[in-house]
C-alpha positions as CSV (number, residue, x, y, z in Angstrom):
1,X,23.7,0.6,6.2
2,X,27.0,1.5,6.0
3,X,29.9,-0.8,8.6
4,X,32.5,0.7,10.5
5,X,35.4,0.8,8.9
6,X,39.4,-0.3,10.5
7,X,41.7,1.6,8.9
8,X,44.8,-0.6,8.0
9,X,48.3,1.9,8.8
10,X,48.8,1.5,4.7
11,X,46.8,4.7,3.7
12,X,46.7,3.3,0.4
13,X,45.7,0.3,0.9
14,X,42.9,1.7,2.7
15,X,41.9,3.9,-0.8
16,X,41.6,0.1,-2.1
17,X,39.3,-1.1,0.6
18,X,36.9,2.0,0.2
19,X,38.0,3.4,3.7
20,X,39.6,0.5,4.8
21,X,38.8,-3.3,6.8
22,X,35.4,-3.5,7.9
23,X,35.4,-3.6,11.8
24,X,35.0,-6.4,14.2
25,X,35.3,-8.8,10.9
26,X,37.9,-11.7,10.3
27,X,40.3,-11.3,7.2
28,X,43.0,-13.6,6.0
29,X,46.1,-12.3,4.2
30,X,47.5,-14.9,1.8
31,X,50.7,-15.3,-0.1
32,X,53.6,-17.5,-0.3
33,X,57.0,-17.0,2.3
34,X,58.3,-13.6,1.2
35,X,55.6,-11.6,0.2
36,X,55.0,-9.9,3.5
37,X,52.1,-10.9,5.3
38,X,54.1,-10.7,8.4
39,X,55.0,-6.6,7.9
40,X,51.3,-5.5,7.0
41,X,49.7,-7.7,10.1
42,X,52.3,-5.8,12.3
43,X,51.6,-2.4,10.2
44,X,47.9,-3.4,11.2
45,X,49.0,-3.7,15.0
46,X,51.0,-0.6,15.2
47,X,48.5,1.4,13.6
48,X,46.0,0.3,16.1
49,X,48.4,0.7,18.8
50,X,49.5,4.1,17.9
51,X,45.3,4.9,18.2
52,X,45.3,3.6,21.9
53,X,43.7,0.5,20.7
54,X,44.4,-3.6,22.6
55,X,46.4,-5.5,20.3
56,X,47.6,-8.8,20.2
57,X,49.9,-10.9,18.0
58,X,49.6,-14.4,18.2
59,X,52.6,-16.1,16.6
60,X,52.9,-19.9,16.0
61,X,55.4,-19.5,13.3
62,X,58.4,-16.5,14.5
63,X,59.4,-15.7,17.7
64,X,59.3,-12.3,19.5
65,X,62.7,-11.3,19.1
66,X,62.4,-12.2,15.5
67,X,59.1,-9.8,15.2
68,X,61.6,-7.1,16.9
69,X,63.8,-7.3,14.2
70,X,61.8,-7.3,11.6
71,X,59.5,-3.9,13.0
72,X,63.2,-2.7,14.0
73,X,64.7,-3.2,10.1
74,X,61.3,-0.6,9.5
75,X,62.2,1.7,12.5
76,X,59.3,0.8,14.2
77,X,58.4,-0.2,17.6
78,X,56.0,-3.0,18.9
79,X,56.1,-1.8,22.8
80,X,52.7,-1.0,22.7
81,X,51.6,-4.7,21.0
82,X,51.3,-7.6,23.6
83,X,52.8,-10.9,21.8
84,X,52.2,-14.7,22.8
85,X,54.1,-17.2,21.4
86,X,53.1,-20.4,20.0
87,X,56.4,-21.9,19.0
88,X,58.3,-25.5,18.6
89,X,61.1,-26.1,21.2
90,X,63.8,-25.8,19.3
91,X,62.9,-22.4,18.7
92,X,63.9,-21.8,22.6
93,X,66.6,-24.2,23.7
94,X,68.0,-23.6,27.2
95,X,65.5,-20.7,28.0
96,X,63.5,-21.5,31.5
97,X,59.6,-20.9,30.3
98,X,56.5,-22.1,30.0
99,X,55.8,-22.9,26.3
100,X,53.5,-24.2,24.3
101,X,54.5,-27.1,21.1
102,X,52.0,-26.9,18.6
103,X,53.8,-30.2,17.1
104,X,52.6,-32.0,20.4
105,X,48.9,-31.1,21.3
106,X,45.8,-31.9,19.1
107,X,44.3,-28.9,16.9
108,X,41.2,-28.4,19.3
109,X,43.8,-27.7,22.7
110,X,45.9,-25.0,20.1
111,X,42.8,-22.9,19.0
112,X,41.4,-23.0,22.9
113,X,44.7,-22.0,23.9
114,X,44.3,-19.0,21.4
115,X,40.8,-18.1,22.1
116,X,41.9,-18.2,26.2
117,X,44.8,-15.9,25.6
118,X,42.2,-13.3,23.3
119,X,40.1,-13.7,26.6
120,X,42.9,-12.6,28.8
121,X,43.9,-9.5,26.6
122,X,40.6,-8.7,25.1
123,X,42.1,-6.6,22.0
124,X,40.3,-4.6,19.4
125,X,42.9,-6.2,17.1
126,X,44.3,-9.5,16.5
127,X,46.8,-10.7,14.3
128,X,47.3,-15.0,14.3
129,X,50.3,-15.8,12.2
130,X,50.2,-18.5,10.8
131,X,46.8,-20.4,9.3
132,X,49.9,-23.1,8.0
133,X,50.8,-24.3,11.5
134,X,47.0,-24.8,12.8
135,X,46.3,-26.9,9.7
136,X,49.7,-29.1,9.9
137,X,47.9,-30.4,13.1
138,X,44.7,-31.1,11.6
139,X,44.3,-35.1,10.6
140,X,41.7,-34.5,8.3
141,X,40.4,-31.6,6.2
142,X,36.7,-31.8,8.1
143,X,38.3,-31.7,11.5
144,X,40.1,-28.4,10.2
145,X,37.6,-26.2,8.9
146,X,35.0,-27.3,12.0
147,X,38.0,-25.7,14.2
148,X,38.2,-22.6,11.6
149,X,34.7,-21.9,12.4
150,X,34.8,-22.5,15.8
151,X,37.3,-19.8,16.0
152,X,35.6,-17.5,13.5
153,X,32.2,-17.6,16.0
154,X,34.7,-16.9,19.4
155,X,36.4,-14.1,17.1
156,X,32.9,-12.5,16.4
157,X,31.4,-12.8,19.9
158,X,34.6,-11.0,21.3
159,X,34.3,-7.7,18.6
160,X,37.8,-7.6,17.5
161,X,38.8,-7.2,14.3
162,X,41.6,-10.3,13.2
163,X,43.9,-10.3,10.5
164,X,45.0,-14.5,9.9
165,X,47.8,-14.7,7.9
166,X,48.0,-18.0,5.9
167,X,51.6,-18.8,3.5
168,X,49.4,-20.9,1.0
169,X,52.2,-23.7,2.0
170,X,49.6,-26.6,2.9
171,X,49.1,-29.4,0.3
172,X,46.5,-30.5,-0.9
173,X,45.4,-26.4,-1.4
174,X,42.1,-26.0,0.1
175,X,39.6,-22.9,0.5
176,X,38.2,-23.4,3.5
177,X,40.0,-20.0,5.0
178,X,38.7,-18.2,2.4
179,X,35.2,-19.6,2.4
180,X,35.0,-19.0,6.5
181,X,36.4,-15.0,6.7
182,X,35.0,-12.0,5.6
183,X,37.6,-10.4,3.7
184,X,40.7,-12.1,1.4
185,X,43.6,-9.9,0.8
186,X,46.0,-11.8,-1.3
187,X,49.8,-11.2,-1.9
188,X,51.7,-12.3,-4.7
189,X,55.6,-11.7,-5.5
190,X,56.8,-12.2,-9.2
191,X,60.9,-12.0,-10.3
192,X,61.6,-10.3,-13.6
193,X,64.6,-11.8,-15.8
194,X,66.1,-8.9,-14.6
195,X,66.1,-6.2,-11.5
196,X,63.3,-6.0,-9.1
197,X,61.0,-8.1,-7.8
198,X,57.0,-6.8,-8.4
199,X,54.6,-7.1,-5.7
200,X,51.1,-7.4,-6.1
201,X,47.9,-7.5,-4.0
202,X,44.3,-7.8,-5.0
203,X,40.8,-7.8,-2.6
204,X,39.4,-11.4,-3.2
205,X,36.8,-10.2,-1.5
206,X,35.3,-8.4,1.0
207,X,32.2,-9.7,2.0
208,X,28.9,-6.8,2.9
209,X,32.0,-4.1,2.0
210,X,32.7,-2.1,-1.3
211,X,36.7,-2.5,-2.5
212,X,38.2,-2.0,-5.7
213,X,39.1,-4.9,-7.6
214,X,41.8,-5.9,-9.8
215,X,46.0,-6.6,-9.1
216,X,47.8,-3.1,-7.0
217,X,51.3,-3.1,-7.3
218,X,52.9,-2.3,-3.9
219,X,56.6,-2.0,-2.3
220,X,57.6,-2.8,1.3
221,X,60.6,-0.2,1.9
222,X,62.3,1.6,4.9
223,X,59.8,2.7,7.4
224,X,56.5,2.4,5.5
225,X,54.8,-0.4,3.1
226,X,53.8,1.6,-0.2
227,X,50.8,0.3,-1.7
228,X,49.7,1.9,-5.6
229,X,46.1,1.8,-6.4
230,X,45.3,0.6,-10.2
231,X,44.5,4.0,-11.9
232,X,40.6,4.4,-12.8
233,X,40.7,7.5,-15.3
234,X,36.6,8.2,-14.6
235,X,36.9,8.7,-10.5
236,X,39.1,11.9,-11.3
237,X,37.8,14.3,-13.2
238,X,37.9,17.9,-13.3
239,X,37.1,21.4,-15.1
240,X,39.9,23.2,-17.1
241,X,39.8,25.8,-19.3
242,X,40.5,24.8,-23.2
243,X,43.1,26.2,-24.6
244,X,46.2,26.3,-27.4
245,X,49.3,25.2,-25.3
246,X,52.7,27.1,-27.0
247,X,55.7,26.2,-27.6
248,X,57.1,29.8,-27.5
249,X,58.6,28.7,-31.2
250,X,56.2,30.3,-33.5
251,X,56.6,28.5,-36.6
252,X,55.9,25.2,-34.3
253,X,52.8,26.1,-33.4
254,X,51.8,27.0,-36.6
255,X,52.4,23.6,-37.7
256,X,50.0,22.7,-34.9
257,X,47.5,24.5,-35.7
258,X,47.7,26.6,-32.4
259,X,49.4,24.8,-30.4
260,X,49.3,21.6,-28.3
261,X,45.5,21.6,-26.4
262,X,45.3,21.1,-23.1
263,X,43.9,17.4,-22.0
264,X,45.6,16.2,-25.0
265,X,48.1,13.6,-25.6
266,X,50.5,14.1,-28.4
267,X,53.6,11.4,-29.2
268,X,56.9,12.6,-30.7
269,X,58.3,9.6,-32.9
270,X,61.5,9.2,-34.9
271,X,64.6,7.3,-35.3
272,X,67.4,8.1,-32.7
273,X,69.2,11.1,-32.5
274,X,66.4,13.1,-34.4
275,X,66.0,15.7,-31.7
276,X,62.7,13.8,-30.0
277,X,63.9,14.5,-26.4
278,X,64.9,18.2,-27.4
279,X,61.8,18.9,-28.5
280,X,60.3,17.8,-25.6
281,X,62.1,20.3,-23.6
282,X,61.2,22.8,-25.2
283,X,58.0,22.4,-24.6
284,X,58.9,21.8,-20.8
285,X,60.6,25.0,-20.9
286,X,58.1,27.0,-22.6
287,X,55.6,25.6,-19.4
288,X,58.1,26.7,-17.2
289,X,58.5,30.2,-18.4
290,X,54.5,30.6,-17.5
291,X,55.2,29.6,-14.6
292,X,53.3,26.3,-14.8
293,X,54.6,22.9,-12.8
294,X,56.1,20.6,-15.2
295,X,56.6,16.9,-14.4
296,X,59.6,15.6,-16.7
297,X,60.2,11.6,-16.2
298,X,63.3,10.6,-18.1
299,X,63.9,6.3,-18.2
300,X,66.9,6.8,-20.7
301,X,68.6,9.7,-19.7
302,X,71.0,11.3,-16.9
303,X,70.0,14.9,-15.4
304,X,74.2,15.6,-16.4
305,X,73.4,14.5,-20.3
306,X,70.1,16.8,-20.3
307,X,72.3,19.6,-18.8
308,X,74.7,19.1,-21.3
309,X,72.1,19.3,-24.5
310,X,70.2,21.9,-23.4
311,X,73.7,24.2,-22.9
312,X,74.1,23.1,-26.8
313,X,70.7,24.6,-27.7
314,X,71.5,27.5,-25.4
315,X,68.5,26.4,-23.3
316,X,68.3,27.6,-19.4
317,X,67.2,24.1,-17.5
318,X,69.0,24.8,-14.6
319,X,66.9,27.6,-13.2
320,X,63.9,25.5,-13.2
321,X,64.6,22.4,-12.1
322,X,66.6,23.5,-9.1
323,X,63.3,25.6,-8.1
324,X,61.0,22.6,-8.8
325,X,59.3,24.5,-11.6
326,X,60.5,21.6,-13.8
327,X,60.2,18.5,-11.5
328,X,63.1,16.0,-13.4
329,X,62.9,13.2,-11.9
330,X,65.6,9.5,-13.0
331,X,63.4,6.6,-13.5
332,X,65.2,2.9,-13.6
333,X,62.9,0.7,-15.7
334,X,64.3,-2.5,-13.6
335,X,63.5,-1.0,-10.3
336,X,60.1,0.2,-10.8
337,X,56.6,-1.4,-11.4
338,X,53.9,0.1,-13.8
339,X,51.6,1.3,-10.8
340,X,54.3,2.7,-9.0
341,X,55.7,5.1,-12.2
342,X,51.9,5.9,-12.8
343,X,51.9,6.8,-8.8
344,X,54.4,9.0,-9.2
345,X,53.0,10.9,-12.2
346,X,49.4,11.1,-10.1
347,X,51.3,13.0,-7.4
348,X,52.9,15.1,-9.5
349,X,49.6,16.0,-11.4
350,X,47.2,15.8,-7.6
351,X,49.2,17.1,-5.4
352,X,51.5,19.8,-7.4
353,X,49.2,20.3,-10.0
354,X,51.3,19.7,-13.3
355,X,50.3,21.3,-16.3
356,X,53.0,19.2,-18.6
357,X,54.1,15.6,-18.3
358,X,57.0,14.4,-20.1
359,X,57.4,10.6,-20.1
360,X,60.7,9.5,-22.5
361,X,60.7,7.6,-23.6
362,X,57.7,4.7,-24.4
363,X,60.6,2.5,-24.9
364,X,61.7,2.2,-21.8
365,X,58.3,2.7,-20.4
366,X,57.5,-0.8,-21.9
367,X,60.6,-2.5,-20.0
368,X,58.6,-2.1,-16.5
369,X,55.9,-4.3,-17.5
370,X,56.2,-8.4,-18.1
371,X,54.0,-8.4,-21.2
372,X,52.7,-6.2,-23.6
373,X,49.0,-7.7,-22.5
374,X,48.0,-5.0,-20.2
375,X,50.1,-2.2,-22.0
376,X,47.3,-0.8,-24.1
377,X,44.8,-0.9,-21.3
378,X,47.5,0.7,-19.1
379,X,48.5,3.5,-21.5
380,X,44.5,3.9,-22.8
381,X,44.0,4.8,-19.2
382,X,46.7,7.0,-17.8
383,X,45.9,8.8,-21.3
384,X,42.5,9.5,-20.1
385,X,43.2,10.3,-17.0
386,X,45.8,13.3,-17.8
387,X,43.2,14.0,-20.2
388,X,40.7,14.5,-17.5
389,X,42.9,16.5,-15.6
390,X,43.4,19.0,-18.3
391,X,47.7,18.1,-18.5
392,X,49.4,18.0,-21.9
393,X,51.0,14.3,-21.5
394,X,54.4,14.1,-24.1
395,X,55.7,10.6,-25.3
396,X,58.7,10.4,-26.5
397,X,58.4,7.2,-28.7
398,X,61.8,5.7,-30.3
399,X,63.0,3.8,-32.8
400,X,66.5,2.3,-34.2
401,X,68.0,2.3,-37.7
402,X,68.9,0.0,-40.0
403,X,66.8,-3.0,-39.2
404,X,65.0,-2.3,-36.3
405,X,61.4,-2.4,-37.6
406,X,59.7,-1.4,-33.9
407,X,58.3,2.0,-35.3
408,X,55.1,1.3,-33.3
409,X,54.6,-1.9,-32.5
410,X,51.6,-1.6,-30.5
411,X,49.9,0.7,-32.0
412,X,50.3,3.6,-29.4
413,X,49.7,6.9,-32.2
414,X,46.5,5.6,-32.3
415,X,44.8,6.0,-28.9
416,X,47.1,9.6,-28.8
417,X,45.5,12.9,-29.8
418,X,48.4,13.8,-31.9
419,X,51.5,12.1,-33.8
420,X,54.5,14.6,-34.2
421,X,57.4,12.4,-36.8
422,X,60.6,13.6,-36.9
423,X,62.8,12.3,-39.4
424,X,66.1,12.0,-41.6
425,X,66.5,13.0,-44.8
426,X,69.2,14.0,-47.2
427,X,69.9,17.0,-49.1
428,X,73.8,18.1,-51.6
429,X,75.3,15.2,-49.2
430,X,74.5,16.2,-46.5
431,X,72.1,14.5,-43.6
432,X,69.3,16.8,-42.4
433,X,65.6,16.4,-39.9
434,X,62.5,16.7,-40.9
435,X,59.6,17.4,-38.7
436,X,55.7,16.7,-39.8
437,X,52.7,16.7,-38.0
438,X,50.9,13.3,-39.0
439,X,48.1,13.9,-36.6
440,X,46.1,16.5,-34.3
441,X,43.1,15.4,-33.5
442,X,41.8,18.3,-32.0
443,X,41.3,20.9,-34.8
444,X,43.5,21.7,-37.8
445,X,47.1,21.4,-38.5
446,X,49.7,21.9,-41.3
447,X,50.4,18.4,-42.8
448,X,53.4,19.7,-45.2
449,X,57.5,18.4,-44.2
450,X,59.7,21.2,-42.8
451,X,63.1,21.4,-41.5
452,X,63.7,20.5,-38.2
453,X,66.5,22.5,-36.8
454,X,68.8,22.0,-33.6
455,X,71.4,24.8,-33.0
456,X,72.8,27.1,-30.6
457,X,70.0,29.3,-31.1
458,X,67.5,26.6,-30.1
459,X,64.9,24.3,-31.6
460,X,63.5,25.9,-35.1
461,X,61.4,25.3,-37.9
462,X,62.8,26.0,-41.1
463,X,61.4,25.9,-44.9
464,X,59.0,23.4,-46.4
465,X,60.6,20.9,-47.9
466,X,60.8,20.7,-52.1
467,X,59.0,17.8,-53.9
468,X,60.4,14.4,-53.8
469,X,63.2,15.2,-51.9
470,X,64.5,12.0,-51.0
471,X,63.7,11.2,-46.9
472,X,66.0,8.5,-44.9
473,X,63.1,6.6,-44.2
474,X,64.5,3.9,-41.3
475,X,61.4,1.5,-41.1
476,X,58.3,0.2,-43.0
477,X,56.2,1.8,-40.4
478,X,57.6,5.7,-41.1
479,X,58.1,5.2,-44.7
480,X,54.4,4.6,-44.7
481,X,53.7,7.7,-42.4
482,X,56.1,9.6,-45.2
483,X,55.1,8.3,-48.4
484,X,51.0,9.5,-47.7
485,X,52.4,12.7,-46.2
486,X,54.1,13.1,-49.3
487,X,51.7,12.5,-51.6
488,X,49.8,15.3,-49.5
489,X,52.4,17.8,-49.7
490,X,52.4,17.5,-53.6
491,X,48.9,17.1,-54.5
C-alpha cells in the first residue's frame, strides 16, 4: 500500500523522493555548518504553513530573530510558523523572559520540554534544530539514543511529520540518528580550486518509501532552494519521427549522407580557429529558419563575439535570438555544477521543446566537474537522453596547436553518433581548412577531405582535396584520424 506523501516546498526535491517525505514519519537532514539544513527545514515549514498546516520550529541552536533574517535574506515570511526557543543565556542578555539553558538541565528534562511544547501546539510539522545540542548533553552514548527513541515513539503517537536537523559536529561520529528515523537526507558542500562552491544531497534512505538514489546537485539562491535531479536517460522517452536534419548548405549534407538524424549526437573537432563554432551555427540557423526551438549554450564565448562572426559570414542571428527561436544562453564553467547545466538543457528540451542543442565547447564543459571520473557516465547519459527525445545534440570539441596533445582525451567521438574533423592544411603558401566526415553512424557518408570555407557568403564546401596534399596535422590524435582518412581517399 502506497503512504501519504508530505511534499517538501523544493518541487524538485520532491521528484527525488518519488512525490516527496512520507507523512507522519521522522527524517533527519545532515550536513556540516553551511550546507543549509537550516533554509530547507524552514522551506519545509513555510510550505506547510502556506497549506494551512500547524507548524513548529524548535530551535536549540539560533534564535528567532536570527531565523527572521535568514527567511528575510530569501524574502520569505515565517508569521504563520510558531517558534520556541531552546537557547544558552548569553544568547539573550538583558532581555526579561523565561528561558530555557540546555547547558544546565539533564538530556531527559530537554526532550520532555520538547515533547510538552509539541503537546501545546500540536503541529502537522515539526522542525528541531539541532540533533548537536541534545547529544552535547548526553553523558554517555546509551543514555542518548534511549532518549532518541523516546522522542521518535512521542513523535509517532502525535502524527506529525518532523524534520531533525543534525550538523554531523559530535565526536566520536555515531549513527544512532540515522538508525532511529525513517528517512536520511544528507547534505554535503565541496569548494573548487576555483569559483563556486557545489552542493550536493543524496536520500540515504527512506525507509517503506521509493526515492531515487545517487548525489543531486542543488543551489540555495534568492527566494527559492534549487534542487537538480541526476538525469536517468530511460524515464524519458518519447516518439519522433526519423528524419535527415539539413544544414541548408547542400554540399554539407552531402558529405553527411543526408544530413544530421534526429536523436543523434555528432561532435565537431579541430584545432582552434578552424571554424568549429561557425559551423555550429549554421546549423542553429538552418533549425531556426524551420522554425524549430534551438537551445545554443556557449561556455567560451560572448553573445557580442557571436554577433560579431556571424556579421562576417553575413549570417542573420539577431532575428532569432531576440525572438527566442534561438535560445543563447552565457554559461560560466566556475559558477555552475554539472546537474545544474544538464537542468538547464532538460528545460530547454521539456518545456520548450528544442529540436537542436548546441553545447561549445566540451572543453569548457569539462571545467564544471572535479574529476573526469563521472564524465563519461555523465556525457553517456545526457547523450541518451537527447537521443530519446529525438534533439540533434552538437559538441563543439577543441583542441590547441603546437603541443597540446588533448585531441580527445577521453574518448568522447566514441559514445557520439558522428565525428565531423575540421582541419589545417597548406596549399602554394598559403594556410587553408579542411573538413571530413570521420564518422556517421547512422547510414552512409562521404569519407573524402574537402575544403572548408568561411566567407562573407557563409559556411561552404568546396572541392575534394588532391592526393597527398600535405594537412597541418596539430596532434597525434588527428594525424591518426587523417593519415586513415587519407589512405581512404586514395585507395
Amino acid at each position: 500500500m502506497d503512504q501519504k506523501r508530505i511534499l517538501t516546498g523544493i518541487p524538485e526535491l520532491d521528484v527525488v523522493l518519488r512525490g516527496g517525505l512520507l507523512a507522519e514519519r521522522i527524517h533527519l537532514i545532515e550536513g556540516l555548518p553551511g550546507t543549509g539544513k537550516t533554509t530547507f527545514g524552514l522551506r519545509f515549514l513555510i510550505n506547510g504553513s502556506e497549506r494551512q498546516e500547524r507548524c513548529l520550529y524548535v530551535t536549540l541552536s539560533e534564535t528567532r530573530r536570527e531565523l527572521q533574517v535568514c527567511a528575510a535574506s530569501h524574502d520569505w515570511s515565517i508569521e504563520g510558523i510558531n517558534i520556541y526557543e531552546l537557547v544558552p543565556a548569553e544568547a539573550r542578555l538583558g532581555q526579561e523572559q523565561s528561558i530555557l539553558f540546555p547547558s544546565e538541565v539533564e538530556l531527559n528534562a530537554t526532550i520532555e520540554l520538547i515533547a510538552k511544547k509539541i503537546r501545546e501546539y500540536n503541529p502537522t510539522r515539526v522542525v528541531i534544530d539541532s540533533m548537536a545540542e541534545l547529544r552535547l548533553l548526553a553523558t554517555e552514548s546509551a543514555s542518548y539514543r534511549r532518549q532518541i527513541i523516546a522522542l521518535r515513539q512521542f513523535l509517532l503517537q502525535q502524527q506529525c511529520t518532523a524534520l531533525l536537523l543534525d550538523d554531523l559536529t559530535s565526536e566520536p561520529r555515531d549513527h544512532d540518528l540515522q538508525g532511529s528515523v525513517h528517512g536520511v537526507i544528507s547534505l554535503e558542500q565541496r569548494e573548487r580550486a576555483f569559483g563556486s562552491a557545489r552542493r550536493r544531497l543524496r536520500v540515504v534512505k527512506m525507509r517503506g518509501g521509493d526515492f531515487q538514489s545517487g548525489w543531486h546537485d542543488f543551489a540555495i539562491v534568492h527566494n527559492e532552494v534549487l534542487v537538480f535531479p541526476s538525469l536517468i536517460a530511460d524515464e524519458h522517452r518519447k516518439e519522433y519521427q526519423r528524419e535527415a536534419v539539413s544544414s541548408d548548405v547542400p554540399e554539407l549534407d552531402s558529405l553527411m549522407g543526408g544530413g544530421l538524424m534526429r536523436g543523434t549526437t555528432v561532435v565537431l573537432q579541430g584545432p582552434t580557429g578552424v571554424g568549429k563554432s561557425s559551423l555550429a551555427l549554421q546549423y542553429a540557423i538552418a533549425g531556426a529558419k524551420r522554425k524549430e526551438h534551438i537551445a545554443y549554450f556557449s561556455f567560451d564565448e560572448t553573445l557580442e563575439t557571436l554577433y560579431d562572426r556571424a556579421r562576417g559570414l553575413n549570417i542573420t542571428i539577431h532575428e532569432p535570438i531576440e525572438n527566442q527561436t534561438i535560445h543563447w544562453e552565457r554559461i560560466n564553467p566556475s559558477r555552475i555544477s554539472p546537474g545544474e547545466f544538464i537542468w538547464k538543457v532538460r528545460m530547454e528540451v521539456e518545456k520548450k521543446q528544442a529540436r537542436i542543442v548546441v553545447i561549445d565547447s566540451l572543453n569548457s564543459y569539462l571545467e564544471t566537474l572535479e574529476g573526469v571520473d563521472a564524465l563519461m557516465p555523465q556525457l553517456h547519459e545526457l547523450f541518451t537522453y537527447l537521443n530519446h527525445q529525438g534533439v540533434v545534440c552538437i559538441w563543439v570539441l577543441g583542441h590547441g596547436s603546437g603541443t597540446d596533445t588533448a585531441c580527445d582525451p577521453l574518448g568522447v567521438t566514441l559514445i557520439s553518433d558522428a565525428v565531423i574533423l575540421l582541419h589545417f592544411f597548406e596549399q602554394d603558401g598559403e594556410v587553408k581548412k579542411g573538413i571530413t566526415v570521420a564518422k556517421k553512424r547512422p547510414g552512409k557518408h562521404d569519407c573524402s577531405i574537402h575544403e572548408y570555407l568561411l566567407s562573407a557568403t557563409g559556411v561552404g564546401i568546396g572541392s575534394r582535396l588532391p592526393q597527398h596534399l600535405p594537412l597541418m596535422r596539430t596532434d597525434p590524435g588527428l594525424a591518426r584520424h587523417t593519415a586513415d582518412l587519407t589512405t581512404v581517399t586514395t585507395s
